[in-house]
Backbone as CSV, one residue per row, in Angstrom:
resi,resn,N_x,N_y,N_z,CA_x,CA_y,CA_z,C_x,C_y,C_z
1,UNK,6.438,-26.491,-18.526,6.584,-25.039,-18.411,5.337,-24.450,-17.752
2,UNK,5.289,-23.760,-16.605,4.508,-22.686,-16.322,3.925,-21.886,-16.782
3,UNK,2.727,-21.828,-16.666,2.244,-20.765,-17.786,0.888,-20.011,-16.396
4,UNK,0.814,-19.062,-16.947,0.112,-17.693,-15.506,-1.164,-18.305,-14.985
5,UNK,-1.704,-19.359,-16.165,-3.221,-20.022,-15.848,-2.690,-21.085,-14.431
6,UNK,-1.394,-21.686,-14.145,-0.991,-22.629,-13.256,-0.356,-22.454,-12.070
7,UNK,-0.011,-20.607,-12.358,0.848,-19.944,-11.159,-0.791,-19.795,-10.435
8,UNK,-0.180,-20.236,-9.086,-1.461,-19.890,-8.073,-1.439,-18.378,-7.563
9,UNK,0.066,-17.791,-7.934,-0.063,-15.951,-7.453,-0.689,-15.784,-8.641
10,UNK,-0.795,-15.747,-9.732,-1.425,-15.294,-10.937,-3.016,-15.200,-10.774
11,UNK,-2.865,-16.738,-10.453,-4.539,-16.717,-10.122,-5.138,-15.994,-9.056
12,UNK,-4.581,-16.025,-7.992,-4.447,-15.312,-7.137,-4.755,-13.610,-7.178
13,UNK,-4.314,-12.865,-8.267,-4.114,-11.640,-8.413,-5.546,-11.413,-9.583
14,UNK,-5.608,-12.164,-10.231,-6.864,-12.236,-11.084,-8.263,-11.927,-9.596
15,UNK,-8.170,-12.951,-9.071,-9.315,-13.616,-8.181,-9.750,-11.871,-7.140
16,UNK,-8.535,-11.360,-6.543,-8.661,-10.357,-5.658,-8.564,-9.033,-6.543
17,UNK,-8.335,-8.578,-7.884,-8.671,-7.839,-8.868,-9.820,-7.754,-8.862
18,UNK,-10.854,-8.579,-8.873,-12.193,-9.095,-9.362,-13.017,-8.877,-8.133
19,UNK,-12.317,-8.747,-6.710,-13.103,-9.166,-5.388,-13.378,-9.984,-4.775
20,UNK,-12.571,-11.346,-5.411,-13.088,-12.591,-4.827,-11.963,-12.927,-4.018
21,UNK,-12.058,-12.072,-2.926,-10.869,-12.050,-1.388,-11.158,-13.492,-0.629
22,UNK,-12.158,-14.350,-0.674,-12.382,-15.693,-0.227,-11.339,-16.278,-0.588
23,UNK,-11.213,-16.644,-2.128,-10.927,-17.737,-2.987,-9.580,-16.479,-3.430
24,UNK,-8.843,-15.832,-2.886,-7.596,-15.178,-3.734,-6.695,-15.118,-2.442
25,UNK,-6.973,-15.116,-1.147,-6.202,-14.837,-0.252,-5.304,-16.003,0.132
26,UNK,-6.132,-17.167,-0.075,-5.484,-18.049,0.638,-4.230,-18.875,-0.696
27,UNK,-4.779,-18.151,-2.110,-3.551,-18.694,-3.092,-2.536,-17.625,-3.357
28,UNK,-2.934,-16.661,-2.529,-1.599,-15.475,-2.447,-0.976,-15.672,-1.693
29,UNK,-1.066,-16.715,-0.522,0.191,-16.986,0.310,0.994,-17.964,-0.483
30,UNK,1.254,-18.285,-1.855,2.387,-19.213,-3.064,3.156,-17.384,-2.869
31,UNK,2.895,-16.513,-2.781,3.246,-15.438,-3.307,5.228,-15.439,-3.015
32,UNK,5.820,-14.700,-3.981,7.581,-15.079,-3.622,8.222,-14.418,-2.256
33,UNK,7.647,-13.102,-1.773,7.890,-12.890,-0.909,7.512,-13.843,0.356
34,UNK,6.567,-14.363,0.099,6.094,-15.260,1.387,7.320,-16.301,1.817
35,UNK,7.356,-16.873,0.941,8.094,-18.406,0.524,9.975,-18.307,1.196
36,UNK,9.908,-16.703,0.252,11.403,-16.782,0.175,12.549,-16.000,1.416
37,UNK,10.947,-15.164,2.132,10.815,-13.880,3.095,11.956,-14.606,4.105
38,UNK,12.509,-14.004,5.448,13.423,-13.819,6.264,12.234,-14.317,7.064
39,UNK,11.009,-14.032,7.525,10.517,-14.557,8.442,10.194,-16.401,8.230
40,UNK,10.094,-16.499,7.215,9.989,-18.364,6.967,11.066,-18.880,7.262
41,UNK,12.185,-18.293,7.688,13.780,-18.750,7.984,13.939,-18.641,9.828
42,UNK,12.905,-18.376,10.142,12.900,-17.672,11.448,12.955,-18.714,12.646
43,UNK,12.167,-19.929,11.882,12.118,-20.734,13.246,10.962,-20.538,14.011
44,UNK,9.921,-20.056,13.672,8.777,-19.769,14.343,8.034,-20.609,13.751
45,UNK,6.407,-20.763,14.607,5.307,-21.015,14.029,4.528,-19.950,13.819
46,UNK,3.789,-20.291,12.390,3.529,-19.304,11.760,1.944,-18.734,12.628
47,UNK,1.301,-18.144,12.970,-0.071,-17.809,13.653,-0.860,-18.217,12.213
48,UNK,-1.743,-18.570,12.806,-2.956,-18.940,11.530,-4.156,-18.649,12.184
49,UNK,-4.515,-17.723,13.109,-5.556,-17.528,13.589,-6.025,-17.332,14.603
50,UNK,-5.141,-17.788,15.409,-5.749,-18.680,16.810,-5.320,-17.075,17.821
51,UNK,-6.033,-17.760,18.712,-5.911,-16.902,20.072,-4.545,-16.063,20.242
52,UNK,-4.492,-14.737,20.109,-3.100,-14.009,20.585,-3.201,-13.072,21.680
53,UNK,-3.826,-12.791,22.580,-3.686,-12.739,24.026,-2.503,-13.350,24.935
54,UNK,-1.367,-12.226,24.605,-0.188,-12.516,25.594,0.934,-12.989,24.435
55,UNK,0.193,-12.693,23.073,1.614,-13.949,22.983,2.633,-12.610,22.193
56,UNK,3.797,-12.880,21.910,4.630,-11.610,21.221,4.581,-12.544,19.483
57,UNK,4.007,-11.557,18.734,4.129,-12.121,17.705,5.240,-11.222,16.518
58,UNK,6.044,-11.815,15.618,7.041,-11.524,14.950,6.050,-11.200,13.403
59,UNK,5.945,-9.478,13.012,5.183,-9.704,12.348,6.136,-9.010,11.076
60,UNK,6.404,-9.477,9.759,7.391,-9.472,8.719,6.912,-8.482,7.864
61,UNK,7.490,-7.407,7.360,7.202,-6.721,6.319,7.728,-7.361,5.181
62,UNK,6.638,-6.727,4.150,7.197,-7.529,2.697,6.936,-6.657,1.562
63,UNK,7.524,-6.807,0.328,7.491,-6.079,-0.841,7.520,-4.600,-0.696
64,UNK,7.101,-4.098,-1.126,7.163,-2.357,-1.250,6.856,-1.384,-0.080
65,UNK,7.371,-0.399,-0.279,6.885,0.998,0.757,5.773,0.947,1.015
66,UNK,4.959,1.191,-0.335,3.512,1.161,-0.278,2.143,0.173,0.218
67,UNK,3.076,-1.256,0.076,2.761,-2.837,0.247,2.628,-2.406,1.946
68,UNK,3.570,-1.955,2.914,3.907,-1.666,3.708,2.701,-0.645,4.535
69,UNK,2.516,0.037,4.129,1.664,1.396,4.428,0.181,1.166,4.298
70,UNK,-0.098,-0.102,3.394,-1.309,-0.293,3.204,-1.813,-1.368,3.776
71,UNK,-0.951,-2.330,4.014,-1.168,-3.051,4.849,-1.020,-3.098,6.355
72,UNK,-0.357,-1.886,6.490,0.063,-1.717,8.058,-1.371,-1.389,8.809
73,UNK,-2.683,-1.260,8.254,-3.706,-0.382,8.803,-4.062,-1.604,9.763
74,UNK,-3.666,-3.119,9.681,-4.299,-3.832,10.235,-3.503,-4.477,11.813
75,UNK,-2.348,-3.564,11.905,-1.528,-3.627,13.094,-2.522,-2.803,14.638
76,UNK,-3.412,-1.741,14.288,-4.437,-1.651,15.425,-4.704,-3.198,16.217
77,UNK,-5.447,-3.780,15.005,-6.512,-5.234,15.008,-5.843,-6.225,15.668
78,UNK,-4.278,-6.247,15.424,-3.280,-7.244,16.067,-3.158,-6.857,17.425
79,UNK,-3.358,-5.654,18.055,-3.186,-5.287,19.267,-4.320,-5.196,20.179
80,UNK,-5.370,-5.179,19.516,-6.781,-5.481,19.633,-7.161,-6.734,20.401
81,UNK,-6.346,-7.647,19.535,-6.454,-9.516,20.075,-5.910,-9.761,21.172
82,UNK,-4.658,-8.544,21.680,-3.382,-9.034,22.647,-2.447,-9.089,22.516
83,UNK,-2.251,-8.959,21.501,-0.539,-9.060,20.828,0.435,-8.154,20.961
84,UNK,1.290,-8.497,21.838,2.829,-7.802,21.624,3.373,-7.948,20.045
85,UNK,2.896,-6.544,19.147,3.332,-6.654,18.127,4.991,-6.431,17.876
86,UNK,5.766,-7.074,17.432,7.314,-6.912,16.557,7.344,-6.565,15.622
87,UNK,7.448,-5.621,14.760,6.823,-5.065,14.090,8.151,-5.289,12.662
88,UNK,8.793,-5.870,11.985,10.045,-5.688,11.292,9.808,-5.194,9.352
89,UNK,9.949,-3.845,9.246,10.008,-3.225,8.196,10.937,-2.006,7.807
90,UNK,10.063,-1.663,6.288,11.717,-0.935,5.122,12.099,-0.029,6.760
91,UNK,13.397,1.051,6.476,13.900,1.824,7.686,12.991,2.823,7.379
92,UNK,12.171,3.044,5.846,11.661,4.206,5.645,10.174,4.448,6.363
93,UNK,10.047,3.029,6.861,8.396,2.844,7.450,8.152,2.585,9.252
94,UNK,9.724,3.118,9.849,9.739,2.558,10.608,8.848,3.251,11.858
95,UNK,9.280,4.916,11.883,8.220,5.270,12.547,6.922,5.355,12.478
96,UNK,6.539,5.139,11.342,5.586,5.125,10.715,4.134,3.971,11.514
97,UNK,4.748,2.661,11.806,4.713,1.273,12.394,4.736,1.696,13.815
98,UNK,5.911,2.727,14.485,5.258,3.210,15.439,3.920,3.723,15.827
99,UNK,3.655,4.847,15.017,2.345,5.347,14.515,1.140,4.586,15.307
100,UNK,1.316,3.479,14.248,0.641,2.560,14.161,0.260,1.263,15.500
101,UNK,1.189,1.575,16.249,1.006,0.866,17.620,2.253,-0.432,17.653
102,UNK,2.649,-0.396,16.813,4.070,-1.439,17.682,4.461,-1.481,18.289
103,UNK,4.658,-2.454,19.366,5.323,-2.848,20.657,6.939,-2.556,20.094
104,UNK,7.496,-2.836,19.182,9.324,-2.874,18.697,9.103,-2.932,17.342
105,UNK,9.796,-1.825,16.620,9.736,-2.171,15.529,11.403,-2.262,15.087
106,UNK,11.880,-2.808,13.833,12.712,-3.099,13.712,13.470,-3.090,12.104
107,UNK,14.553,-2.807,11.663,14.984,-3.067,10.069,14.848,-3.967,9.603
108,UNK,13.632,-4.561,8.268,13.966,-6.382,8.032,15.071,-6.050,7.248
109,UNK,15.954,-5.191,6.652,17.057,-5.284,5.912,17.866,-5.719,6.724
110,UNK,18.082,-5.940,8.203,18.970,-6.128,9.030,18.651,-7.724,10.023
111,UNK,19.316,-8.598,10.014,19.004,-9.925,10.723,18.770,-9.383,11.924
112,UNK,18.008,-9.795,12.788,17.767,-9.551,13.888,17.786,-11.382,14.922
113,UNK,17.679,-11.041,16.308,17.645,-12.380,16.829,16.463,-11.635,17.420
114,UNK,15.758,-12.919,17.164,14.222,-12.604,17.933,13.713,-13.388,18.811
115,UNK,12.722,-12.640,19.753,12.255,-13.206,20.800,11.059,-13.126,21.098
116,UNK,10.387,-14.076,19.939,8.513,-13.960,19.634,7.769,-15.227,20.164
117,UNK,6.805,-15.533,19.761,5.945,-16.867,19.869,5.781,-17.092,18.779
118,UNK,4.989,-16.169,17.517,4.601,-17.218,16.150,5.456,-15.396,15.431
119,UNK,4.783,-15.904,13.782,5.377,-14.708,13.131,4.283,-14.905,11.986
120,UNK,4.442,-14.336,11.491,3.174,-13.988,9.791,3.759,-12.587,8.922
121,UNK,3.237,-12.821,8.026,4.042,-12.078,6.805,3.037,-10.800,6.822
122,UNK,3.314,-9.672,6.912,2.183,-8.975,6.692,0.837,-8.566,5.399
123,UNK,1.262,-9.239,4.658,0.182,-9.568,3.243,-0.219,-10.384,3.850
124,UNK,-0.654,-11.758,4.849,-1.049,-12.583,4.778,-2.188,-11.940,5.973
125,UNK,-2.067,-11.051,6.682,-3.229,-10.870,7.470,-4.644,-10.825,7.153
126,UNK,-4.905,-10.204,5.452,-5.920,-10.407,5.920,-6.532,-11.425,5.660
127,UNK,-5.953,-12.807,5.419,-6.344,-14.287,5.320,-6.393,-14.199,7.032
128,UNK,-5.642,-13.963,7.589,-5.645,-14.381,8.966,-6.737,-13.950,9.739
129,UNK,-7.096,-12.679,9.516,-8.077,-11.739,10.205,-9.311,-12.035,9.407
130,UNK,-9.562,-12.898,8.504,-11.021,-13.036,8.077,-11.634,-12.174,6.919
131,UNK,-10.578,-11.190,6.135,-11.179,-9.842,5.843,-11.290,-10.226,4.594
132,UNK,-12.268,-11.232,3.743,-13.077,-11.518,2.746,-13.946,-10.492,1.998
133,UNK,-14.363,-9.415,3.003,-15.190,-8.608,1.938,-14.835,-7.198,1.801
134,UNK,-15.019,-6.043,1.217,-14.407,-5.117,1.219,-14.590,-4.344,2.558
135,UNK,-15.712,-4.401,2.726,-15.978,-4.081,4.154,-15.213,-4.200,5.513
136,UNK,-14.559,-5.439,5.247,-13.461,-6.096,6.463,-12.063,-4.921,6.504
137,UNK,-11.987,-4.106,4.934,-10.617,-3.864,5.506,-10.529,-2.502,6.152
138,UNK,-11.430,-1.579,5.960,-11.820,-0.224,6.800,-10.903,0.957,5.937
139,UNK,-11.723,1.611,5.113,-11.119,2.618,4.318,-11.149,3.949,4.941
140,UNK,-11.881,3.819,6.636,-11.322,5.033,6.449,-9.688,5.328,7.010
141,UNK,-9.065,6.661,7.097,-8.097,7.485,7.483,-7.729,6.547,9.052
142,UNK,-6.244,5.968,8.146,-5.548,5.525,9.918,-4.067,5.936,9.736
143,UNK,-3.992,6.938,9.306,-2.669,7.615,9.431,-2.767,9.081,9.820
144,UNK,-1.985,10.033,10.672,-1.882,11.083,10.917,-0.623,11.927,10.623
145,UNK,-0.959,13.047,10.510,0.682,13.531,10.254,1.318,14.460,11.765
146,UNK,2.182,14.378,12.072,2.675,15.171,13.643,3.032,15.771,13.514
147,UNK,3.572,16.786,12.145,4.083,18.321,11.905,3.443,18.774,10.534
148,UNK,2.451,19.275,10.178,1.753,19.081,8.529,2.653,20.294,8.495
149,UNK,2.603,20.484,7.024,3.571,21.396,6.677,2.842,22.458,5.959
150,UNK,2.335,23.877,5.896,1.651,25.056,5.259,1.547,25.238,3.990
151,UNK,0.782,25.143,3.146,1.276,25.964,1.928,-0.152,25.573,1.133
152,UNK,-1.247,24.607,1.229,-1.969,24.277,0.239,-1.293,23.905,-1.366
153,UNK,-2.188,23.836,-2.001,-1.927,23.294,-3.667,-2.216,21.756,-3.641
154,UNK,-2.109,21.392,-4.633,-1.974,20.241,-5.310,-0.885,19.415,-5.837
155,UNK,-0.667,18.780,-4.777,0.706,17.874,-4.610,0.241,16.825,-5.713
156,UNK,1.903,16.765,-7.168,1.545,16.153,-8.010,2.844,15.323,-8.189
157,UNK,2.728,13.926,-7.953,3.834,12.780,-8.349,3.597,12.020,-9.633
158,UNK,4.736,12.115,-10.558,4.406,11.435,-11.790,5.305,10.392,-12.058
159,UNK,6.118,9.926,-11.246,7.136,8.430,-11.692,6.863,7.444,-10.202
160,UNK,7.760,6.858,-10.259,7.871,6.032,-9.272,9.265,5.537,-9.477
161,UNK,9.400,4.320,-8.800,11.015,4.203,-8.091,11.527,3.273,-9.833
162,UNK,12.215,3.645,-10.575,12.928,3.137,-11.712,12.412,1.904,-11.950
163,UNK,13.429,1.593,-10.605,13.561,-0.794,-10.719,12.377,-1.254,-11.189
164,UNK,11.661,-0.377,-10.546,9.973,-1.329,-10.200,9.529,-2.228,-11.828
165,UNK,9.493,-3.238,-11.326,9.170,-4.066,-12.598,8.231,-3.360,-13.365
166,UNK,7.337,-2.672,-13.098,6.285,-1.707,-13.913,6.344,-0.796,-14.168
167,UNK,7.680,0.084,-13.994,7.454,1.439,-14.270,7.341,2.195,-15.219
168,UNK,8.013,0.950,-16.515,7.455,2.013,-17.496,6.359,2.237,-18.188
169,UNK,5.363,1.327,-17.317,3.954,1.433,-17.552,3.407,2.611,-16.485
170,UNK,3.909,2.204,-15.316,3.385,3.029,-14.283,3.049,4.679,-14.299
171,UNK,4.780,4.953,-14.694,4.966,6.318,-14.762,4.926,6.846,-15.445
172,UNK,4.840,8.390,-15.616,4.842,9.056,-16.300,6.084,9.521,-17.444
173,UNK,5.856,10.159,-18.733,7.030,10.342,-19.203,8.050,11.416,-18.891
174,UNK,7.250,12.472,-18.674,7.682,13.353,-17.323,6.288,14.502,-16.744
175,UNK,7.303,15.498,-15.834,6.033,15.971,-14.968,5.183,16.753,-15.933
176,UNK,5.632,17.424,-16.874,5.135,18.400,-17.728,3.115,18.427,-17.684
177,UNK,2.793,17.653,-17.789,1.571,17.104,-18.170,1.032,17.721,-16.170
178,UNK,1.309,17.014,-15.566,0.660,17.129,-14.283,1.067,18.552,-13.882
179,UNK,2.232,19.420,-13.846,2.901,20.525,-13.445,1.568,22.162,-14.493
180,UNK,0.917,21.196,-15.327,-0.236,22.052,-15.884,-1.320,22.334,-15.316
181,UNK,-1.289,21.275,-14.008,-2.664,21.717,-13.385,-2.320,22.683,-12.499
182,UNK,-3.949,23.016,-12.460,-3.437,24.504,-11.343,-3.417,24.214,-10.040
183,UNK,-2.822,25.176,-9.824,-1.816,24.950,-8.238,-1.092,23.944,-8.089
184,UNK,-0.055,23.382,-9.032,0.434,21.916,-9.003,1.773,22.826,-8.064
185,UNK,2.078,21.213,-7.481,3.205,21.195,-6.974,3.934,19.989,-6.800
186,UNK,5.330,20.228,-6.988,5.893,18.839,-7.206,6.224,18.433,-6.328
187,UNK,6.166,16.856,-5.647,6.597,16.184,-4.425,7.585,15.238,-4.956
188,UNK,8.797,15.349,-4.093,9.795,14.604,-4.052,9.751,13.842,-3.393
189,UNK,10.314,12.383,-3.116,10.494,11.235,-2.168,11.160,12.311,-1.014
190,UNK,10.679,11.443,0.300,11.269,11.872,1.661,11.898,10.459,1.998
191,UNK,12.978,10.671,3.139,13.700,9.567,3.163,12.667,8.850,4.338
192,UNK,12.043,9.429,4.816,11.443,8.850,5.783,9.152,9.065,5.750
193,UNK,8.844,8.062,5.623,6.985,7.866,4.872,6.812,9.236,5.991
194,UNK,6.917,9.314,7.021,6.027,10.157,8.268,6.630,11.834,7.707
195,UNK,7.880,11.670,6.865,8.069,13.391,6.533,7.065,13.320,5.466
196,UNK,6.812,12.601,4.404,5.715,12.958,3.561,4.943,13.215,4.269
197,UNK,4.094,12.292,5.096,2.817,12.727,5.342,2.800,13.635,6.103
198,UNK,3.724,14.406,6.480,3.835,16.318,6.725,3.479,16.922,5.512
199,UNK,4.248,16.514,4.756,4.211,16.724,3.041,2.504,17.386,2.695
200,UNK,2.102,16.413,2.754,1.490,15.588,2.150,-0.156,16.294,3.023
201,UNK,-0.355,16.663,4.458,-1.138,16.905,5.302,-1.302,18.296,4.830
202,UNK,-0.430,19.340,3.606,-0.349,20.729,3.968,-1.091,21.009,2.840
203,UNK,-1.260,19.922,1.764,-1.469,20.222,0.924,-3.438,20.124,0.917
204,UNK,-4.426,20.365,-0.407,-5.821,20.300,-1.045,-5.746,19.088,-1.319
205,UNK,-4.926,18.223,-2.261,-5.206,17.048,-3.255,-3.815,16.653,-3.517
206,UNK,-3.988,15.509,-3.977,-3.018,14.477,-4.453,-3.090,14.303,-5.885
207,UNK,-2.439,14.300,-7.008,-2.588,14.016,-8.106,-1.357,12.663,-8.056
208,UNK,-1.725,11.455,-8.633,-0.487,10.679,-8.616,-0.626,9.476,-9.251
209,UNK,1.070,8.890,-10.117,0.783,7.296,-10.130,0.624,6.837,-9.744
210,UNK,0.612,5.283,-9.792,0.698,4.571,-8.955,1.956,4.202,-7.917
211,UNK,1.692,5.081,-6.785,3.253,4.946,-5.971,2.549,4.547,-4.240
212,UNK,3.699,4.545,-3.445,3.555,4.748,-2.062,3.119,6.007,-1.681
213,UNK,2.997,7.201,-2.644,2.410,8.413,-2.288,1.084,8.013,-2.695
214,UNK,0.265,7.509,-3.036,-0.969,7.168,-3.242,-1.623,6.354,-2.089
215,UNK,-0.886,5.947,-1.235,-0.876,4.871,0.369,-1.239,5.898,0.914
216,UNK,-0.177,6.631,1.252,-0.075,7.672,2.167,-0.760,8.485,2.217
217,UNK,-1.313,9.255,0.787,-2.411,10.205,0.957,-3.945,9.335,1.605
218,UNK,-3.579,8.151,0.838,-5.424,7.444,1.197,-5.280,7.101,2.630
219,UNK,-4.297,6.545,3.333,-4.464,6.243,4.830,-4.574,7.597,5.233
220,UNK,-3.859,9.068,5.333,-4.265,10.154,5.899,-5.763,10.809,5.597
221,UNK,-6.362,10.231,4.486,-7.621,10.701,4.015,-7.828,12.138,3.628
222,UNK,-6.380,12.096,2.765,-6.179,13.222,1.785,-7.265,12.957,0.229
223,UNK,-7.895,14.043,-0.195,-8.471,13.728,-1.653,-7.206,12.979,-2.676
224,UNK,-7.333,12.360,-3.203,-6.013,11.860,-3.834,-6.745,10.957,-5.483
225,UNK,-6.164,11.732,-6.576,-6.283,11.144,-7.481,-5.700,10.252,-8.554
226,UNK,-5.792,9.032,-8.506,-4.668,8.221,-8.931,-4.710,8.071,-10.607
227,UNK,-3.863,7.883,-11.132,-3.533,8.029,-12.574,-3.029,6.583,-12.913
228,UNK,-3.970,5.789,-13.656,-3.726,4.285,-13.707,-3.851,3.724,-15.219
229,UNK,-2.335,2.877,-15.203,-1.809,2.670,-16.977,-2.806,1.525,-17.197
230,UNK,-3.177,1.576,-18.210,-4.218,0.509,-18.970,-3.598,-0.981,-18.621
231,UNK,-2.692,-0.790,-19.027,-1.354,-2.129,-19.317,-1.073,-2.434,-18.151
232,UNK,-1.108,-3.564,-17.154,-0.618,-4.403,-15.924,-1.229,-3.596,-14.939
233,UNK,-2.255,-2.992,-14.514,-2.759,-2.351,-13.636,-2.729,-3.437,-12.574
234,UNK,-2.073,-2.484,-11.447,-2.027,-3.299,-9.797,-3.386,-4.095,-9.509
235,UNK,-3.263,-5.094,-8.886,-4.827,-5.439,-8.621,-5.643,-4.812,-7.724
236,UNK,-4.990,-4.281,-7.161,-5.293,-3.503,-5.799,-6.620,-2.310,-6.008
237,UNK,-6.501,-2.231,-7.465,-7.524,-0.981,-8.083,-8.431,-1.458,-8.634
238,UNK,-8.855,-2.890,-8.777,-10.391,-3.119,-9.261,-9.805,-3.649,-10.967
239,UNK,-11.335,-3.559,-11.338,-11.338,-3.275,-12.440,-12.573,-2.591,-13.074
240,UNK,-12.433,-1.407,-13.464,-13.257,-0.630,-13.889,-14.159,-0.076,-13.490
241,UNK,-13.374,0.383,-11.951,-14.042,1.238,-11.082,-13.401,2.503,-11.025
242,UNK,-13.930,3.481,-10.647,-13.105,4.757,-10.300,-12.707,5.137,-8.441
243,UNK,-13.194,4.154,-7.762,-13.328,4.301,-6.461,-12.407,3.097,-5.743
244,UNK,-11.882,3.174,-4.659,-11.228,2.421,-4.206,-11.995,1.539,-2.847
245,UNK,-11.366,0.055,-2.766,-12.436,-0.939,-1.673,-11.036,-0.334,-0.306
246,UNK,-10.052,0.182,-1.033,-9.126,0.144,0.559,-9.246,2.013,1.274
247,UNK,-9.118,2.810,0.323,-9.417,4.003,0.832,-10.465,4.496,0.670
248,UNK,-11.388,5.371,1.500,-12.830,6.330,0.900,-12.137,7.423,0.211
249,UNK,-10.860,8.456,0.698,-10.654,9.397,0.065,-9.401,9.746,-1.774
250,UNK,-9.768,8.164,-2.142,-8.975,7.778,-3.306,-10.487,7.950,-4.391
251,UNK,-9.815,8.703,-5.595,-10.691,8.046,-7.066,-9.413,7.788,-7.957
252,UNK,-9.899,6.946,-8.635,-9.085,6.405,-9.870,-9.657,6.573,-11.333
253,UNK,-8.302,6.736,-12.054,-8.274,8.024,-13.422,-7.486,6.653,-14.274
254,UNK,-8.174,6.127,-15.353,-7.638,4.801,-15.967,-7.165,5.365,-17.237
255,UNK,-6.655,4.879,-18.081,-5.843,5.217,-19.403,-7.209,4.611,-20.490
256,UNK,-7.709,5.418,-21.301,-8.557,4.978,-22.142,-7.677,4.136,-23.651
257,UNK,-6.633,4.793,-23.460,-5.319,4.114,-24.747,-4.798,3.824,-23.635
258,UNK,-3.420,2.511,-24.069,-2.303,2.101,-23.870,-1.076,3.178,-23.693
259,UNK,-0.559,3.930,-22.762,0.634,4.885,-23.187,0.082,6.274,-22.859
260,UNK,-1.057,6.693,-22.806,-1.779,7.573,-23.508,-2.554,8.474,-22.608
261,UNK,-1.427,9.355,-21.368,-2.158,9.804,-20.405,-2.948,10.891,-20.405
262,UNK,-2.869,11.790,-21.598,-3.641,13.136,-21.610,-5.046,13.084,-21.329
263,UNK,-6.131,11.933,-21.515,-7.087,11.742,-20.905,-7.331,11.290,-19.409
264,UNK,-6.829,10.853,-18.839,-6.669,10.521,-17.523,-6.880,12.094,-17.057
265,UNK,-5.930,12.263,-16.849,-5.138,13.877,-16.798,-6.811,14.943,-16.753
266,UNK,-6.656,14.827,-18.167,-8.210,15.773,-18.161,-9.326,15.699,-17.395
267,UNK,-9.182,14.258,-16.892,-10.678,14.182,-16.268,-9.893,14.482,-15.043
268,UNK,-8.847,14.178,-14.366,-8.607,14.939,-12.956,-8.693,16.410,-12.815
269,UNK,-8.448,17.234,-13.963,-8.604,18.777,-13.886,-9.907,18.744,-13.798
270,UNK,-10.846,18.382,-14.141,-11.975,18.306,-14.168,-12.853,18.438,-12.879
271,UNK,-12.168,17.035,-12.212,-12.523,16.869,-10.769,-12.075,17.883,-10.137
272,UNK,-10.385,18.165,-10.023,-10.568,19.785,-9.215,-10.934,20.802,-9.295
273,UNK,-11.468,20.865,-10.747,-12.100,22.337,-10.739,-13.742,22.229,-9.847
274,UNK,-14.482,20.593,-9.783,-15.960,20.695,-9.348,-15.725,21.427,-7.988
């Protein structure tokens, strides 16, 4: 039987929690999306590094909206080398990937026939690109918005998407708690990431769980304050920091109890009132 000390994603998620992006990147490619992804079915060779000058590379979106948005910052860097990027992600990220400089981007919900040289998963870049220290991955602002939308306040998200294996750690029990701060305002999902970040551009601050609205504000380099459950915290947030290694304009608000957000909470009113 398996147990989390033998899963190499486990270890994996421990190792890059902690900062040790050397020794965590290269056992996060066991990860299930990698293994089980549409691009490992593809028939390609996978790029591992080497020279991409000229070549069209097939590059795979994987796991979440947010997985998506945060990792997309490193599609510049691919075009940088030479690469005819292919860009294949959610439909909700698609212009978004435009944005971002894709040569074609495309639905991975939808088979496509492709016409690349190698392909890579997009979690796996930054094993590919070298980006070991926090420094490598560049926090600042690489998203823009092309219609911001007027109004100021304090855009406040308190759930996230149901399924999500974490949510009922993640989210909130409802808005009540966040809808207390002043100037709150509530943000709804957009069907498409680039109408948020209209959303999202009009507003002072971000108050939020842990969602893809927490991507989006930190790549636009919106103030954005994240609200983080004691219990299974993403690795992506450290541990027992208030500052983030992927965005400059993110702080993080941790649960001092299990369940128990009214402190979190307080210290973000706090911060917007300085």
């Amino acid at each position: 039987m398996t147990t989390p000390a033998d899963d190499p994603v486990e270890q994996a998620l421990e190792l890059l929690r902690t900062g040790r992006y050397a020794e965590g990147w290269p056992l996060f490619e066991a990860r299930t999306s990698r293994t089980k992804g549409p691009y490992m079915r593809c028939g390609l060779p996978e790029w591992q590094g080497e020279s991409l000058a000229g070549k069209r590379l097939f590059l795979a979106g994987e796991q979440g909206i947010g997985d998506e948005v945060q990792f997309g910052r490193f599609v510049p860097r691919l075009k940088a080398l030479g690469a005819h990027v292919i860009a294949s992600v959610l439909p909700m990220n698609q212009r978004l990937f435009q944005q971002l400089g894709a040569d074609v981007v495309m639905d991975r919900l939808v088979r496509n026939d492709l016409r690349a040289d190698v392909t890579v998963g997009l979690l796996s870049l930054p094993l590919r690109l070298g980006c070991f220290h926090e420094d490598d991955f560049g926090r600042q602002p690489y998203l823009r918005a092309p219609s911001p939308r007027a109004g100021g306040g304090v855009g406040v998200v308190w759930r996230g998407r149901p399924e999500h294996g974490n949510d009922a750690n993640r989210s909130l029990p409802s808005p009540d708690l966040l809808l207390r701060l002043p100037n709150a305002r509530l943000l709804e999902p957009q069907g498409d990431t680039i109408e948020s970040l209209n959303d999202l551009a009009g507003l002072d601050a971000l108050v939020t769980v842990d969602t893809s609205w927490a991507h989006l504000a930190g790549a636009l380099g919106l103030p954005c304050h994240i609200l983080l459950s004691r219990i299974s915290t993403d690795w992506r947030w450290g541990v027992n920091r208030s500052d983030s290694p992927w965005y400059e304009s993110v702080r993080l608000y941790r649960q001092r109890i299990p369940g128990v957000w009214d402190h979190p909470i307080e210290d973000v009113r706090r911060a917007l009132s300085e």
